[in-house]
N, CA, C and O atoms as CSV, one atom per row, in Angstrom:
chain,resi,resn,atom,element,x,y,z
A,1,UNK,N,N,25.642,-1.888,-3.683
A,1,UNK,CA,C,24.652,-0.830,-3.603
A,1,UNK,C,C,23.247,-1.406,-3.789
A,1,UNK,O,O,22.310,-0.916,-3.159
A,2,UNK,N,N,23.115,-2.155,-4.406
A,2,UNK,CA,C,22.004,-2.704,-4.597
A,2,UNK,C,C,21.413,-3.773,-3.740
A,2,UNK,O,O,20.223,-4.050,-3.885
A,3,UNK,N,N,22.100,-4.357,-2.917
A,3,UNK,CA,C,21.744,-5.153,-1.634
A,3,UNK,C,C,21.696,-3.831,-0.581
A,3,UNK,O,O,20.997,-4.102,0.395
A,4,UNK,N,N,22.153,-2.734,-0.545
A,4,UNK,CA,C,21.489,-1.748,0.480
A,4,UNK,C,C,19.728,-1.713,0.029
A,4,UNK,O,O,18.666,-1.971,0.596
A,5,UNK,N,N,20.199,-1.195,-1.434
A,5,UNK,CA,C,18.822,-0.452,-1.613
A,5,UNK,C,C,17.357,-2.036,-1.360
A,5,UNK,O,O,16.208,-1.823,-0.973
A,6,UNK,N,N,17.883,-3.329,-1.693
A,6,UNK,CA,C,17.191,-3.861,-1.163
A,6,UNK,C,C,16.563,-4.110,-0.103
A,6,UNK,O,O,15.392,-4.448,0.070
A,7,UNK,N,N,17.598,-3.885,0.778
A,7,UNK,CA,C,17.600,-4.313,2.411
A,7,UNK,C,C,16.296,-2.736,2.739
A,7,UNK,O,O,15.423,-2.876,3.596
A,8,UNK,N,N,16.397,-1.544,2.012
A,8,UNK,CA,C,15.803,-0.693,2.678
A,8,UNK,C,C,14.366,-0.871,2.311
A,8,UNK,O,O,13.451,-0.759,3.127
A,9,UNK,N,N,14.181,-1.201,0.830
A,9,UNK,CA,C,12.903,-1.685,-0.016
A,9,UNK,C,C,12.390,-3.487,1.395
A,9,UNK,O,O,11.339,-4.119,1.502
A,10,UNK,N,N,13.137,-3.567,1.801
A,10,UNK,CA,C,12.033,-4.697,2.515
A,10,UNK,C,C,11.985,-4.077,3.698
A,10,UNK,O,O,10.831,-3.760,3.986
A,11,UNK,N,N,12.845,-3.756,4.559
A,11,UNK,CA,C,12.285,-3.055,5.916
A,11,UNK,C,C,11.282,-2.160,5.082
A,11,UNK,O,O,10.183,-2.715,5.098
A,12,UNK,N,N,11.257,-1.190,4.487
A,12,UNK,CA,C,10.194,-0.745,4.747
A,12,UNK,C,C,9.026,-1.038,3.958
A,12,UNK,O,O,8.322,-0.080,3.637
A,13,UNK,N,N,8.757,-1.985,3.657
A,13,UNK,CA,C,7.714,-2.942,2.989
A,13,UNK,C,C,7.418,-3.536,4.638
A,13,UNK,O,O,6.226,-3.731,4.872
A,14,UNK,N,N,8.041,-3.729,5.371
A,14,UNK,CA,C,7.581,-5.141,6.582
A,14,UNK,C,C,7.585,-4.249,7.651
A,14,UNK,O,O,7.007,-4.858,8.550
A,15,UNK,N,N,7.878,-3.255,8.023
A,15,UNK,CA,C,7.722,-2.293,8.614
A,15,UNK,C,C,6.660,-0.710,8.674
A,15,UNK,O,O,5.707,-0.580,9.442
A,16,UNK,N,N,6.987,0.033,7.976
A,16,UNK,CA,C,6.363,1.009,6.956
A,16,UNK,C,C,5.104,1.019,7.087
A,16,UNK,O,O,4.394,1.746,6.393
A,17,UNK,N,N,4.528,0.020,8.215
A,17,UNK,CA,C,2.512,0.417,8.290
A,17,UNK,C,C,2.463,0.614,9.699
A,17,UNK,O,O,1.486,0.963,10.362
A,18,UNK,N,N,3.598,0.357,10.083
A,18,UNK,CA,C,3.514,-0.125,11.276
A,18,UNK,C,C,4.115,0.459,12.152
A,18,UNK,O,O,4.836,-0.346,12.741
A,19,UNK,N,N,4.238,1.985,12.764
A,19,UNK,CA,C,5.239,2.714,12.832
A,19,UNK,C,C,5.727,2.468,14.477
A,19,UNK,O,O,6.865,2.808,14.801
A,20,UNK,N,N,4.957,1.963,15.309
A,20,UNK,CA,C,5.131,2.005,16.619
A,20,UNK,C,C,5.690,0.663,16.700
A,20,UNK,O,O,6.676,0.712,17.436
A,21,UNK,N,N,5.529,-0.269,16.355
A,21,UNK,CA,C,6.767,-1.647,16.507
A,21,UNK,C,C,8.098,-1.360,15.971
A,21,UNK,O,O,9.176,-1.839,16.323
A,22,UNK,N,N,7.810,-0.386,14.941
A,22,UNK,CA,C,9.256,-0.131,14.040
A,22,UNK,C,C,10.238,1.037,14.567
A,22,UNK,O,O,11.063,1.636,13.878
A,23,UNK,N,N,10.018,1.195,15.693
A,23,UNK,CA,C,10.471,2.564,16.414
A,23,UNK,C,C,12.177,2.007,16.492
A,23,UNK,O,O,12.489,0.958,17.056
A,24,UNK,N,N,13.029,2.800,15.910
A,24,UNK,CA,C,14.260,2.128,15.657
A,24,UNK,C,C,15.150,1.127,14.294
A,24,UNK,O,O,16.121,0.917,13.568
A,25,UNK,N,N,13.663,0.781,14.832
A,25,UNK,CA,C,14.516,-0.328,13.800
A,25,UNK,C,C,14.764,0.010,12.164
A,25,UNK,O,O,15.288,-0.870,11.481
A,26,UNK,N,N,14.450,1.067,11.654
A,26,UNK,CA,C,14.454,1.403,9.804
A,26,UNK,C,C,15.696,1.731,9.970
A,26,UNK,O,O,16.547,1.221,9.242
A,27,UNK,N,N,16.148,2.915,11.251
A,27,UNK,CA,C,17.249,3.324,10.690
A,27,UNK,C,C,18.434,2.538,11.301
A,27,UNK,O,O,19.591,2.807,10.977
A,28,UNK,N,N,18.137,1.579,12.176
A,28,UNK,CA,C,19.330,0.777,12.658
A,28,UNK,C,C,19.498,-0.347,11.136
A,28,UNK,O,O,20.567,-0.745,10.672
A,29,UNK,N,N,18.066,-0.664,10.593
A,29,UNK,CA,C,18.404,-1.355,9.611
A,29,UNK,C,C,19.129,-1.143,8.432
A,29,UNK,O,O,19.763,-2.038,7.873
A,30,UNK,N,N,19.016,0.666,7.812
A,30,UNK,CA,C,19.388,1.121,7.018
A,30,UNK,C,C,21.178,1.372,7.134
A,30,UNK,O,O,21.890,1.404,6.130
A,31,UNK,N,N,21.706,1.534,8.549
A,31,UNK,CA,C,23.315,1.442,8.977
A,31,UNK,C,C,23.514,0.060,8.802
A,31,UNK,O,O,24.263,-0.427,7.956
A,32,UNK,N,N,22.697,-0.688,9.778
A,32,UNK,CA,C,22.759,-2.040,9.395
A,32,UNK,C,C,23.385,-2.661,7.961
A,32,UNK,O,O,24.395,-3.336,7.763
A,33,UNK,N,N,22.694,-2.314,7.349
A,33,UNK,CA,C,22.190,-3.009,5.876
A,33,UNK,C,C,23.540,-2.504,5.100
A,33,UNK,O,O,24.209,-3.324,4.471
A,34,UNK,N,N,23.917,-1.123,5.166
A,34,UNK,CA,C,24.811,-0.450,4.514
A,34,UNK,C,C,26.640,-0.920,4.971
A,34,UNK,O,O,27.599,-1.038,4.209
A,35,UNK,N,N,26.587,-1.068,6.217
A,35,UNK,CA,C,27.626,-1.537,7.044
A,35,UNK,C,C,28.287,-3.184,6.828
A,35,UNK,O,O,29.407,-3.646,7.044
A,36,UNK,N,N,27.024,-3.780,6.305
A,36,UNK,CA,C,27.273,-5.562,6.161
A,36,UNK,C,C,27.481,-5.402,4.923
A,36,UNK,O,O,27.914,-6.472,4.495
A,37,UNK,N,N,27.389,-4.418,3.862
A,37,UNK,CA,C,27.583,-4.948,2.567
A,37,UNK,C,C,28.845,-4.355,2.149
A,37,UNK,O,O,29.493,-4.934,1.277
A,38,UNK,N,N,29.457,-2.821,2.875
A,38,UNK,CA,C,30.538,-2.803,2.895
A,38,UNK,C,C,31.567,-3.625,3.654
A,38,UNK,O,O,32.529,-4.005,2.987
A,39,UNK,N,N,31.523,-3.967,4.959
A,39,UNK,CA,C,32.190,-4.789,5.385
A,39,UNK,C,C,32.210,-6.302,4.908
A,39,UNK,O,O,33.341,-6.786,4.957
A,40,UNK,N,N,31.421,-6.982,4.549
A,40,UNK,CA,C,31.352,-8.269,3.776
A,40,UNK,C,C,30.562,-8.843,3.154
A,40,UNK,O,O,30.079,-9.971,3.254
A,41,UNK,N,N,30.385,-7.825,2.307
A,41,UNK,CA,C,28.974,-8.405,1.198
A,41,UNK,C,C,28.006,-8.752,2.259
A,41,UNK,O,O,27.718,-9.862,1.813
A,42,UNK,N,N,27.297,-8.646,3.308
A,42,UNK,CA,C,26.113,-9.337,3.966
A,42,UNK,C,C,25.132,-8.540,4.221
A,42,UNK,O,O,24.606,-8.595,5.332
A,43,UNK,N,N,24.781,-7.839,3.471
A,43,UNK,CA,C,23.940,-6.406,3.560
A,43,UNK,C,C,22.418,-6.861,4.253
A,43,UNK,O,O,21.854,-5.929,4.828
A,44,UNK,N,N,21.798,-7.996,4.262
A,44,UNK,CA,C,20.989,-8.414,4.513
A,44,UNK,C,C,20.818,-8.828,6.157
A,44,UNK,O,O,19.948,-8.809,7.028
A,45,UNK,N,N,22.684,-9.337,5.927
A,45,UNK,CA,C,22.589,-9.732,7.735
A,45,UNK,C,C,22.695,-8.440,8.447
A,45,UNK,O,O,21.830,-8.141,9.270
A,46,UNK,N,N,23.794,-7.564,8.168
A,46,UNK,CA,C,23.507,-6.243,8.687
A,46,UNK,C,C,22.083,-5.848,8.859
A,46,UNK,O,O,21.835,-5.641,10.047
A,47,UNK,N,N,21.350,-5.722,8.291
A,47,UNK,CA,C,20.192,-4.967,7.948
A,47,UNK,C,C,19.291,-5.842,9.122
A,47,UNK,O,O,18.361,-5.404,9.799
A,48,UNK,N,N,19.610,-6.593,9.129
A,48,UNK,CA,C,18.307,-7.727,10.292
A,48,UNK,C,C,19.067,-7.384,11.748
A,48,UNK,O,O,18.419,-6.646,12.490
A,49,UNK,N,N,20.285,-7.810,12.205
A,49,UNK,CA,C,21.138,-7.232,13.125
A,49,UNK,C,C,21.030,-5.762,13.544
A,49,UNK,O,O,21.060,-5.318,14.692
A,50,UNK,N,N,20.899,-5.091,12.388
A,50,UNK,CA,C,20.704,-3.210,12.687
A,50,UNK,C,C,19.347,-3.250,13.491
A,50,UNK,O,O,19.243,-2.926,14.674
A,51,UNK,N,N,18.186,-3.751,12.574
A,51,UNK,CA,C,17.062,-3.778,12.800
A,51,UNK,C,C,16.461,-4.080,14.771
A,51,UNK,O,O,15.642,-3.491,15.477
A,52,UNK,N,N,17.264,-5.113,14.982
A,52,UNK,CA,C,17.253,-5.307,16.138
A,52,UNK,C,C,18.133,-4.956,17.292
A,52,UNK,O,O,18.160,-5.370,18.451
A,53,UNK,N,N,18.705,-4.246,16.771
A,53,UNK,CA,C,19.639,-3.255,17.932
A,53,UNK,C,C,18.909,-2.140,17.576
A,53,UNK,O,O,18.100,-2.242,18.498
A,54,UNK,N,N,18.535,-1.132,16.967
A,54,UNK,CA,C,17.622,-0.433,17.189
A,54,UNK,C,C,16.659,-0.168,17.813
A,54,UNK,O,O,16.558,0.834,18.521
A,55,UNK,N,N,15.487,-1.330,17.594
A,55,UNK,CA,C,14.529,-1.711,18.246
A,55,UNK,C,C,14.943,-1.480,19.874
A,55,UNK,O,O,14.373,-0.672,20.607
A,56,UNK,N,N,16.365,-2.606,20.389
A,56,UNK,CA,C,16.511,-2.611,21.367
A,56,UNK,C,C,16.952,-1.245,22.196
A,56,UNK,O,O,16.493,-1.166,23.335
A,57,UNK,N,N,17.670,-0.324,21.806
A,57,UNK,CA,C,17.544,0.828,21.451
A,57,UNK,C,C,16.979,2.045,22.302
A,57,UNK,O,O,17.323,2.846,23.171
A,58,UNK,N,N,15.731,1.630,21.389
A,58,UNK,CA,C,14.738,2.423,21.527
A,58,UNK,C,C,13.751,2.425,22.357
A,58,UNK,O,O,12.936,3.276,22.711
A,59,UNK,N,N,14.074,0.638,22.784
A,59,UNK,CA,C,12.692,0.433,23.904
A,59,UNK,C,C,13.985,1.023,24.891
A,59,UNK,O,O,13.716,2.224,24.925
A,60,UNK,N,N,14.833,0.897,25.445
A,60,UNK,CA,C,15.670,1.336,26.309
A,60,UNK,C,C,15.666,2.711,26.193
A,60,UNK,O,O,15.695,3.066,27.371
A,61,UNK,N,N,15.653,3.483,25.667
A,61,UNK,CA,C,15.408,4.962,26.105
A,61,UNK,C,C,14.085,5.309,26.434
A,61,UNK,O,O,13.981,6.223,27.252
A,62,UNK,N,N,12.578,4.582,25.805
A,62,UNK,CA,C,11.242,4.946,26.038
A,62,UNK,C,C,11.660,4.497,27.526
A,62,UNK,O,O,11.239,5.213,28.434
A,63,UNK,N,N,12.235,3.684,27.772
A,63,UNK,CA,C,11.918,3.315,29.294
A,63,UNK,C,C,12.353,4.309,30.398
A,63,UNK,O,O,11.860,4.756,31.433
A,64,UNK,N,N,13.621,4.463,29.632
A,64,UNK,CA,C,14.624,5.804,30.560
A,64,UNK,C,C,13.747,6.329,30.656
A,64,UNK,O,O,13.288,6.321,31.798
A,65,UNK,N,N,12.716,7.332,29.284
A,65,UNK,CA,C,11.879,8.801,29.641
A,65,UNK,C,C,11.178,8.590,30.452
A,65,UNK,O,O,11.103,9.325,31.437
A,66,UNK,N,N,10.159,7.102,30.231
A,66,UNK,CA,C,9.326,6.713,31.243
A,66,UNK,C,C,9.389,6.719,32.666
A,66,UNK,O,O,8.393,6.635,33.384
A,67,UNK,N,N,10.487,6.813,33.047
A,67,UNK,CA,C,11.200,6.506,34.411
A,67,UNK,C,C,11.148,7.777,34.756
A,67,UNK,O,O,10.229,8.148,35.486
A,68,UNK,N,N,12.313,8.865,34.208
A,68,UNK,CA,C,12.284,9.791,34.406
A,68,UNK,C,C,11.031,10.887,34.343
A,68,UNK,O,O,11.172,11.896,35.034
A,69,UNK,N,N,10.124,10.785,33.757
A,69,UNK,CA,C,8.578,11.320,34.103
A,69,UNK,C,C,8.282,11.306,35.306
A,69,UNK,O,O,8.109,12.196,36.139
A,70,UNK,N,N,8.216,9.715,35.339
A,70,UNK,CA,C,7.359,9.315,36.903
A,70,UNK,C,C,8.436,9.742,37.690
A,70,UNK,O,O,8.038,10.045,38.815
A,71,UNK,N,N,9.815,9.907,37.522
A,71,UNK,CA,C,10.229,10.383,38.792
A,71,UNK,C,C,10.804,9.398,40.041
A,71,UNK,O,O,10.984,9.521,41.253
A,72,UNK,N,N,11.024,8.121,38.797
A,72,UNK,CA,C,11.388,7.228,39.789
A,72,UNK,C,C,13.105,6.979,39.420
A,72,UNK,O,O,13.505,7.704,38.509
A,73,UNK,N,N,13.859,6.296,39.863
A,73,UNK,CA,C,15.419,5.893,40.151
A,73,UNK,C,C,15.682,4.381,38.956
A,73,UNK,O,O,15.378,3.193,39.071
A,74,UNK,N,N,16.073,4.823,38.342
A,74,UNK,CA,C,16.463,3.510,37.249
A,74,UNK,C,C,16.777,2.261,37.658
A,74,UNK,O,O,17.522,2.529,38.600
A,75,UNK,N,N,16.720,0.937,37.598
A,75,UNK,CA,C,16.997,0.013,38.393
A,75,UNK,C,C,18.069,-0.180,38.832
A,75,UNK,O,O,18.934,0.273,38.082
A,76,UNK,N,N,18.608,-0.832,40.061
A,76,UNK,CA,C,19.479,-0.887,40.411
A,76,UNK,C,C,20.168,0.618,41.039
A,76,UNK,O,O,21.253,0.603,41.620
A,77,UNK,N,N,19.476,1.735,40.856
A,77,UNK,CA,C,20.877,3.336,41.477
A,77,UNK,C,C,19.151,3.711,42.506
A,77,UNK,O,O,17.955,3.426,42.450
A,78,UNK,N,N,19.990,4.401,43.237
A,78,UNK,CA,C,18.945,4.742,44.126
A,78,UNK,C,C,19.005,6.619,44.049
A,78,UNK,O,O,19.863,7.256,43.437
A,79,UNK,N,N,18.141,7.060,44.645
A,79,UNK,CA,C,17.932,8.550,43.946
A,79,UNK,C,C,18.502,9.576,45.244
A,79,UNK,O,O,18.200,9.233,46.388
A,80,UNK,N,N,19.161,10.579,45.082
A,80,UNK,CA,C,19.933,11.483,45.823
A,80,UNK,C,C,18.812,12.269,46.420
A,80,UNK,O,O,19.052,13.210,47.176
């Protein structure tokens, strides 16, 4: 429990000013973080791993909306 509550005390210390780089990533870190320390004590590696699947995430759906605004066909499918 206490390597969660760490893992959440530094994301959001290194994150937490910064809200538009961090889009994703607190709460992928916070499953993250919680997930590695139940599964094998690594609450830290979880938490960095969460962090960046989140992130990745998240830029992948801004892009979807983005797409879908403009009205264009996602890469690779062509539009009906």
């Amino acid at each position: 429990m206490k390597t969660a509550i760490a893992c959440l005390v530094v994301t959001l210390a290194l994150f937490g000013t910064s809200s538009a780089n961090a889009k994703g990533c607190i709460k992928g870190a916070i499953v993250g973080g919680v997930a590695g320390h139940y599964a094998a004590h690594h609450g830290m590696l979880g938490a960095a791993a969460g962090c960046l699947y989140g992130r990745h995430h998240a830029k992948e759906q801004a892009k979807q909306q983005q797409e879908q605004e403009q009205g264009t066909a996602p890469a690779g499918q062509t539009k009906m």
